[in-house]
C-alpha positions as CSV (number, residue, x, y, z in Angstrom):
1,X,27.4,-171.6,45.6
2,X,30.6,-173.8,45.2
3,X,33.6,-171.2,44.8
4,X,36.8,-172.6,42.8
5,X,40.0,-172.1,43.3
6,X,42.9,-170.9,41.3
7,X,44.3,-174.8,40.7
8,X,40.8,-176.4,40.7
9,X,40.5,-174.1,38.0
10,X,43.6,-174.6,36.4
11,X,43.1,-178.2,36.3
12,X,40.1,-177.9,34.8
13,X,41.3,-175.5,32.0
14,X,44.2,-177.9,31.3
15,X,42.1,-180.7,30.6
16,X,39.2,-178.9,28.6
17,X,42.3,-177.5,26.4
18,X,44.0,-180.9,26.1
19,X,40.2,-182.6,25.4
20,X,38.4,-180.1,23.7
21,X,40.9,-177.5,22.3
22,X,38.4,-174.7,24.2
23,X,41.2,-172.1,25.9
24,X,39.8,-170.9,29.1
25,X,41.7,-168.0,30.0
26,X,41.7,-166.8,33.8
27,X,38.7,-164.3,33.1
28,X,36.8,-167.0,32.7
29,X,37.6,-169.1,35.9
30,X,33.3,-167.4,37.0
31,X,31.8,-168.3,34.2
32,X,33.0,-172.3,34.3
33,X,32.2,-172.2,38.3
34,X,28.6,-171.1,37.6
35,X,28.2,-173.1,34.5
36,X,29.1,-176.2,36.5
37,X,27.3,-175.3,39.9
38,X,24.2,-177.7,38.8
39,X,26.6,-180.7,38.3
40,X,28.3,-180.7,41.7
41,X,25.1,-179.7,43.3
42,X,22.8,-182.5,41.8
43,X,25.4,-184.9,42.0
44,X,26.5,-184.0,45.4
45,X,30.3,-182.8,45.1
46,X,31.3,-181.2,48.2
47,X,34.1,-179.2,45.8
48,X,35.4,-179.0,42.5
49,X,38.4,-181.3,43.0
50,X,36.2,-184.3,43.5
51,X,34.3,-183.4,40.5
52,X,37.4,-183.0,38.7
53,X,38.5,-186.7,40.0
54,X,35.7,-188.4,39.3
55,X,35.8,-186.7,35.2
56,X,38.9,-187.9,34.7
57,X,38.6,-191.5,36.2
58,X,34.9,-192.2,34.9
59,X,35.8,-194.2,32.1
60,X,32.3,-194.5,30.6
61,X,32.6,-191.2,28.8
62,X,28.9,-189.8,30.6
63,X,30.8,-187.5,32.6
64,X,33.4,-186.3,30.1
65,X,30.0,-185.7,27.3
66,X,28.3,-183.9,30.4
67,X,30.8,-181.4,30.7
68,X,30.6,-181.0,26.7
69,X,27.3,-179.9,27.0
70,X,27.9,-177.6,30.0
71,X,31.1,-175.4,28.6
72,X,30.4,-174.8,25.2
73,X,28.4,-172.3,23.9
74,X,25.5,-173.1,21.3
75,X,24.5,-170.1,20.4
76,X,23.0,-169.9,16.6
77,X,20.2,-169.0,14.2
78,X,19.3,-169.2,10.7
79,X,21.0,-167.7,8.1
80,X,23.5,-166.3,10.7
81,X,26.4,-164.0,9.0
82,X,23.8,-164.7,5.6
83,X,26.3,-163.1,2.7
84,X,28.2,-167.0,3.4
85,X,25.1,-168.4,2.0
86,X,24.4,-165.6,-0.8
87,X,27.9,-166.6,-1.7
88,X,27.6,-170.3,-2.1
89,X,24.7,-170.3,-3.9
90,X,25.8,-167.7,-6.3
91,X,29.5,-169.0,-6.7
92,X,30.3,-172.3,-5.1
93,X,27.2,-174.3,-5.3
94,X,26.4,-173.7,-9.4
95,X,30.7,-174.4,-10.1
96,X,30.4,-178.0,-7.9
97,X,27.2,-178.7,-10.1
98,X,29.3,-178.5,-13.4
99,X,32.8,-180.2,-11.6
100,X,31.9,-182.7,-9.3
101,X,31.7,-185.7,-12.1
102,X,30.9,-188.7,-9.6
103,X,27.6,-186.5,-8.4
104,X,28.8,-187.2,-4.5
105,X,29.0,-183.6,-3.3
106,X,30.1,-183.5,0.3
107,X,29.6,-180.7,2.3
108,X,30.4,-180.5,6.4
109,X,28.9,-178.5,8.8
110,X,31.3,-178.5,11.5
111,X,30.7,-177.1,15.1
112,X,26.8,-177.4,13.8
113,X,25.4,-177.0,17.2
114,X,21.5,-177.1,17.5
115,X,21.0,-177.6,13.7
116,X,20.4,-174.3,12.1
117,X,23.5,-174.2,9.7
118,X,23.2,-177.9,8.3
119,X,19.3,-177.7,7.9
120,X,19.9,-173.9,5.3
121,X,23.0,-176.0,3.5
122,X,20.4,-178.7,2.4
123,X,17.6,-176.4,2.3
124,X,19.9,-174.7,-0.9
125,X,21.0,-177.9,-1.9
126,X,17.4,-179.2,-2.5
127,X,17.0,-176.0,-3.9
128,X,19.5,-176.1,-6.4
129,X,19.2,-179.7,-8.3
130,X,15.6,-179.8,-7.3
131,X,13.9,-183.0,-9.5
132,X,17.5,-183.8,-10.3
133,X,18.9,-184.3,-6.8
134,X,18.0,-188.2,-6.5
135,X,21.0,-188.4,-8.8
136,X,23.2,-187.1,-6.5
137,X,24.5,-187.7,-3.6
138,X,24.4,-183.5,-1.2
139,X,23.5,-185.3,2.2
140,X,25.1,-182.6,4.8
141,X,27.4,-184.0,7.4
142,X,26.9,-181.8,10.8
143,X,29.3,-182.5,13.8
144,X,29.3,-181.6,17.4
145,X,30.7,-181.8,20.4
146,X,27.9,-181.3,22.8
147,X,25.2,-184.2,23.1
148,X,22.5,-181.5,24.0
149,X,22.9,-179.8,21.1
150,X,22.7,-182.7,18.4
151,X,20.0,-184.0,20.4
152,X,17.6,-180.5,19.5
153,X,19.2,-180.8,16.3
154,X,17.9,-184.0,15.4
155,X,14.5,-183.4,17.0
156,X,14.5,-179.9,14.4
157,X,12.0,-178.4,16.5
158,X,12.2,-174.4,16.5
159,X,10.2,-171.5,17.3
160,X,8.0,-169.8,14.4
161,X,10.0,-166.0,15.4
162,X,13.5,-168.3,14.5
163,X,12.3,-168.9,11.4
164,X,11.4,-164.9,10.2
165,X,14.8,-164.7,9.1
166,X,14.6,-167.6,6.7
167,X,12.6,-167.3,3.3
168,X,9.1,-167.5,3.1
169,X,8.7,-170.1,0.6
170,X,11.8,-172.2,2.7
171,X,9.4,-172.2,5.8
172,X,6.7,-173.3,3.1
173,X,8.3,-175.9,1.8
174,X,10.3,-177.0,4.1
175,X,8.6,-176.9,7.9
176,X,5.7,-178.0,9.1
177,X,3.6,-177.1,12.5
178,X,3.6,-178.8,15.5
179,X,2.2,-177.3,18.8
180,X,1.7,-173.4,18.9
181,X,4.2,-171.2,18.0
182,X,6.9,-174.1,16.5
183,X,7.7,-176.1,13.8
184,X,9.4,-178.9,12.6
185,X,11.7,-179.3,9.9
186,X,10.5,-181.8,7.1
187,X,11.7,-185.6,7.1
188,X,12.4,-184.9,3.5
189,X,15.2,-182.5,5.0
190,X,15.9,-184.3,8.1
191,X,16.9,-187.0,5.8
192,X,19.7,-185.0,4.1
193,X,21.8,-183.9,6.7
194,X,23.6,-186.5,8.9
195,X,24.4,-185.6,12.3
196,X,27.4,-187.1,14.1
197,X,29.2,-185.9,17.5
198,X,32.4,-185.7,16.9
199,X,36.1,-184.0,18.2
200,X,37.6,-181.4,16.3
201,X,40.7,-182.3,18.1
202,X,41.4,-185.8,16.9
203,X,45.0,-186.1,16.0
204,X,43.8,-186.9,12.4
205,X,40.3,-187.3,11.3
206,X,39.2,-190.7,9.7
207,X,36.9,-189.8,6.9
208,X,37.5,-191.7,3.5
209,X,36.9,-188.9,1.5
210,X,37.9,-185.3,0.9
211,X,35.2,-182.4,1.4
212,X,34.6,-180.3,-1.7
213,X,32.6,-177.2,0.9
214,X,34.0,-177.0,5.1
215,X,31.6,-174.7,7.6
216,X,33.6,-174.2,10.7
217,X,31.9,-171.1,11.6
218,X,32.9,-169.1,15.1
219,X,34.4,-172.3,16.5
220,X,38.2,-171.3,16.3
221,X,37.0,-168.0,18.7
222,X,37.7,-170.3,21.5
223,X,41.1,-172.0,20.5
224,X,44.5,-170.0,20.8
225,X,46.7,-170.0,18.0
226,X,48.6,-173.5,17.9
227,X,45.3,-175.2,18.2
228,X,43.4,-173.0,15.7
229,X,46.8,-173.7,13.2
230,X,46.4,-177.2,13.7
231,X,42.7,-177.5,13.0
232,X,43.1,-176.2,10.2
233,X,46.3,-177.6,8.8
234,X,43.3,-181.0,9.5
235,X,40.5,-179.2,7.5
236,X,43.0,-178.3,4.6
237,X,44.1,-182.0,4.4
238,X,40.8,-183.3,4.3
239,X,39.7,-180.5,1.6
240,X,39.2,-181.1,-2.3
241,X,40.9,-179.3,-4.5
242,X,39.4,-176.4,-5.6
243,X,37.2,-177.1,-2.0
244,X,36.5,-174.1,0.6
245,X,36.4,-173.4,4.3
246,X,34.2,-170.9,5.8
247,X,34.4,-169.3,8.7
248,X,33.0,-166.9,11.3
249,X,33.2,-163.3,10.3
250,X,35.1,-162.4,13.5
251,X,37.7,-165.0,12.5
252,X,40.4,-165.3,9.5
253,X,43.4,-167.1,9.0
254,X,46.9,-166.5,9.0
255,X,47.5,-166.4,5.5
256,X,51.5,-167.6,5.5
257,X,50.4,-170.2,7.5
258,X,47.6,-172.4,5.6
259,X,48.0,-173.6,1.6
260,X,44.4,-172.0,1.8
261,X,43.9,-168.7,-0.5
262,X,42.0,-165.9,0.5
263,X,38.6,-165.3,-1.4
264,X,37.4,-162.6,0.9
265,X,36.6,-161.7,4.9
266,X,36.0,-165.1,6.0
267,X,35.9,-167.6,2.7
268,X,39.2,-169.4,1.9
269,X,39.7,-171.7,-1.0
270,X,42.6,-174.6,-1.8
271,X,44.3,-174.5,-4.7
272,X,43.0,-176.9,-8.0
């Protein structure tokens, strides 16, 4: 095994801060040296420091996405921290039916990783205006960092026990078998969510349009406090009025801080 050093380390931490917002504090310094290990190993670094050269002077982007893939941590399931779902359907969902006048809802799953949290948004959504929904517009955008993990989101392949938690007439109507013990989500559902790879840390973030319902769930766990204040000083100015931001259970908001109001643990909204 290849050890790190202190500044091999530090350099790294600098630039996955200044690239990715992700704060890797010293604790950590193991965990990026094993994580990394198969990189310098398969593409022959003799250290870290000409791994770290060859990131920041490969100007194709491969090696810059392949060190995405390898530090973050894309670890979720269906109908993770659930009451968020119980509470759009029951609150936000049925008030956007009656507001939203032009029928384009737009809902963003940010920090999607492998798929789970966009596929339940449209699974409600087609739930919701059923026949109706050809009328509107509820495609899901989902956003990543990670290659790897947009790539097994857009396949939609999961194991039969990662779909217990989800409804039974969901994995009726909405999966179909492949090869033993997996299924696949539908192309009807597939359809509906639009997956992109994208940087939370942009200096400003280039969509035309404001979003009415913002998932950035357990993503802001890795950020310290100026970058987690920045992000979301982006999501606020990118949300309707009237719009909300969810976020993971273990995370809130300071609430002098944001022009978003507190709804409860976890669930902000922006004033009308």
């Amino acid at each position: 095994m290849i050890a790190i050093t202190d500044e091999e380390f530090r350099q790294f931490s600098h630039f996955i801060k200044d690239r990715y917002g992700i704060h890797l504090r010293d604790e950590k310094k193991a965990l990026l040296a094993g994580r990394l290990q198969q990189v310098l190993a398969e593409q022959r670094f003799g250290n870290f420091t000409e791994y770290y050269r060859h990131v920041v002077s490969d100007a194709s982007g491969a090696a810059t996405a392949l060190l995405a893939d390898k530090i973050t941590t894309n670890h979720t399931f269906f109908m993770r921290e659930s009451s968020h779902f119980q509470f759009l359907k029951d609150r936000v969902l049925p008030r956007l039916a009656l507001t939203v006048r032009d029928r384009d809802l737009r809902i963003w799953s940010a920090g999607c990783s492998s798929g789970e949290e966009p596929y339940t948004l449209a699974f409600m959504l087609d739930e919701l205006f059923g026949s109706g929904a050809p009328a509107w517009d509820t495609r899901v955008l989902a956003t990543d960092i990670s290659s790897q993990a947009l790539a097994t989101a857009v396949q939609g392949t999961y194991s039969d026990t990662s779909l217990e938690s989800i409804p039974s007439a969901w994995r009726s109507a909405y999966f179909r078998k492949t090869s033993e013990g997996c299924s696949v989500v539908s192309d009807k559902i597939k359809s509906a969510v639009i997956f992109r790879k994208f940087n939370l840390m942009q200096p400003t973030f280039p969509f035309r349009r404001k979003f009415h319902v913002i998932f950035c769930r357990n993503v802001m766990i890795y950020f310290d406090e100026r970058t987690k204040r920045d992000l979301v000083r982006k999501f606020y100015e990118n949300t309707e009025p009237g719009g909300y931001l969810f976020i993971g259970h273990s995370e809130s908001l300071e609430r002098e801080g944001t022009g978003y109001k507190y709804v409860m643990p976890s669930v902000y909204r922006k004033d009308e």
